[in-house]
C-alpha positions as CSV (number, residue, x, y, z in Angstrom):
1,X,0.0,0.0,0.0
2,X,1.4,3.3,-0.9
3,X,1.6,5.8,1.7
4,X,-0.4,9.3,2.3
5,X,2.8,11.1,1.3
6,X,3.4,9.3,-1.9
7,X,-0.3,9.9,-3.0
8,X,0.7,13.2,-2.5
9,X,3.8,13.4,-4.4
10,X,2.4,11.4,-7.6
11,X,-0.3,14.2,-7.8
12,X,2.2,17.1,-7.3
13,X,3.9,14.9,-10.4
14,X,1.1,15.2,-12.6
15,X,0.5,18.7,-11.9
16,X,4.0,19.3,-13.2
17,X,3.6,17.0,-16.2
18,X,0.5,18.7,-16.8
19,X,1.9,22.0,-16.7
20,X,4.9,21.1,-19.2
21,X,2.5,20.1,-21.3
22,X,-0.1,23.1,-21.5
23,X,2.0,25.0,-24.5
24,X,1.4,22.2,-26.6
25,X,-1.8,21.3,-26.3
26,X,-3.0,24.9,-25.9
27,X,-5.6,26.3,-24.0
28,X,-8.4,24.4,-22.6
29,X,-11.6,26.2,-21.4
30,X,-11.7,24.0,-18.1
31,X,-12.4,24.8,-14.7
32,X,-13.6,22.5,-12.7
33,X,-12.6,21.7,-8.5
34,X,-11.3,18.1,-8.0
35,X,-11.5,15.9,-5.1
36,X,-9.7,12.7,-5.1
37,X,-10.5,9.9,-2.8
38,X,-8.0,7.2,-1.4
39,X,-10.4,5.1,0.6
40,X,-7.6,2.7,1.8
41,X,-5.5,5.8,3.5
42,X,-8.4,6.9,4.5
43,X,-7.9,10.1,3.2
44,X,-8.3,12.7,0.1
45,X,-6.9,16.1,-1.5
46,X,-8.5,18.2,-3.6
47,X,-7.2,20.6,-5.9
48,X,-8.3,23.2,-9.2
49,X,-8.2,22.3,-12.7
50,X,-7.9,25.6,-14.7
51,X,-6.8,25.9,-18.1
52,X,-5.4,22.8,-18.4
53,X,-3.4,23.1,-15.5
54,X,-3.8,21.4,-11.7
55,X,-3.2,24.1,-9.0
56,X,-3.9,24.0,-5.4
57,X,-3.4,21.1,-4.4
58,X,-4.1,20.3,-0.8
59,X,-5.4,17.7,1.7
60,X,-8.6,17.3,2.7
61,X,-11.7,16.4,0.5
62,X,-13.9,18.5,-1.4
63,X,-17.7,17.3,-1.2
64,X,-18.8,20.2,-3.8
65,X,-16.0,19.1,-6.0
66,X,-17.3,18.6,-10.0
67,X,-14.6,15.8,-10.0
68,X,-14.3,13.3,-8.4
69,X,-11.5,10.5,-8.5
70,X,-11.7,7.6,-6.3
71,X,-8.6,5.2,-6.1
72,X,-7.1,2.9,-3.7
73,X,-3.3,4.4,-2.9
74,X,-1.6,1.6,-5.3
75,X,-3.6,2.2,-8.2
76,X,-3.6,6.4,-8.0
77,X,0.3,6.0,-7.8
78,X,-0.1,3.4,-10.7
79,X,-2.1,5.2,-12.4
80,X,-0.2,8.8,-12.3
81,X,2.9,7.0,-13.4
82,X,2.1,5.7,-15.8
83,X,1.8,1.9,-14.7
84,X,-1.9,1.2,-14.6
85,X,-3.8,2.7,-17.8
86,X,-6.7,4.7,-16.7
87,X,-9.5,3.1,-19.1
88,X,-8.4,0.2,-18.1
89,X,-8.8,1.0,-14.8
90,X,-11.9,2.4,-15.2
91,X,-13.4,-0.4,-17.3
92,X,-12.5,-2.7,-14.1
93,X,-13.5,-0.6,-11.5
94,X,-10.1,0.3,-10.2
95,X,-10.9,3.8,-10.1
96,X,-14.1,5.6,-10.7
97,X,-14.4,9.0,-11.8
98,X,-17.4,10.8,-11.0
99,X,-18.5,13.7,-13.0
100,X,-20.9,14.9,-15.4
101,X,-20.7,12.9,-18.7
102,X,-19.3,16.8,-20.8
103,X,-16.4,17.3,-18.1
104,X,-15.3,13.7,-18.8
105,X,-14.8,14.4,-22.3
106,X,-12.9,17.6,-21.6
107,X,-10.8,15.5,-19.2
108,X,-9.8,13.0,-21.8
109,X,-8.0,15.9,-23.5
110,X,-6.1,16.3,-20.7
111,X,-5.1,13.0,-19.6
């Protein structure tokens, strides 16, 4: 099981992954709260999608978040680097991502 600090680290390294690749994929009208879940660690963060970018991340959950990612710590660590493919994932119940069906679509461009 990956640890509360790790969970933390793999989203601080997609933030930056996101953010190096912002000038190529240009801007994305986005903005959206995000909550993610790690129901093993008992525990959550939530953060700000805005313009293709993840900001603000901190811990603590977000029950008004428009996203919502739930993932036990293995698989969110998997799955940020890289490891675990996040339709696949999906598909087997892995991770669940709730939001409304026009903000997953958006999300798909950046993921």
């Amino acid at each position: 099981m990956a640890t509360v600090e790790e969970c933390r680290q793999a989203l601080h390294d997609l933030a930056a992954r996101m953010a190096s690749h912002a000038e190529t994929r240009g801007k994305l009208d986005f903005d959206r709260t995000l909550a993610c879940r790690v129901p093993d660690l008992e525990t959550a963060f939530h953060a700000i999608l805005a313009g293709g970018l993840l900001t603000d991340i901190s811990d603590g959950d977000d029950p008004k978040a428009k996203i919502a990612l739930i993932a036990n710590s293995d698989e969110l660590v998997a799955m940020i680097g890289g490891r675990l493919d996040l339709t696949r994932a999906i598909a087997t119940g892995q991770v669940k991502i709730k939001a409304n069906p026009f903000d997953l679509l958006k999300l798909r461009k950046l993921i």
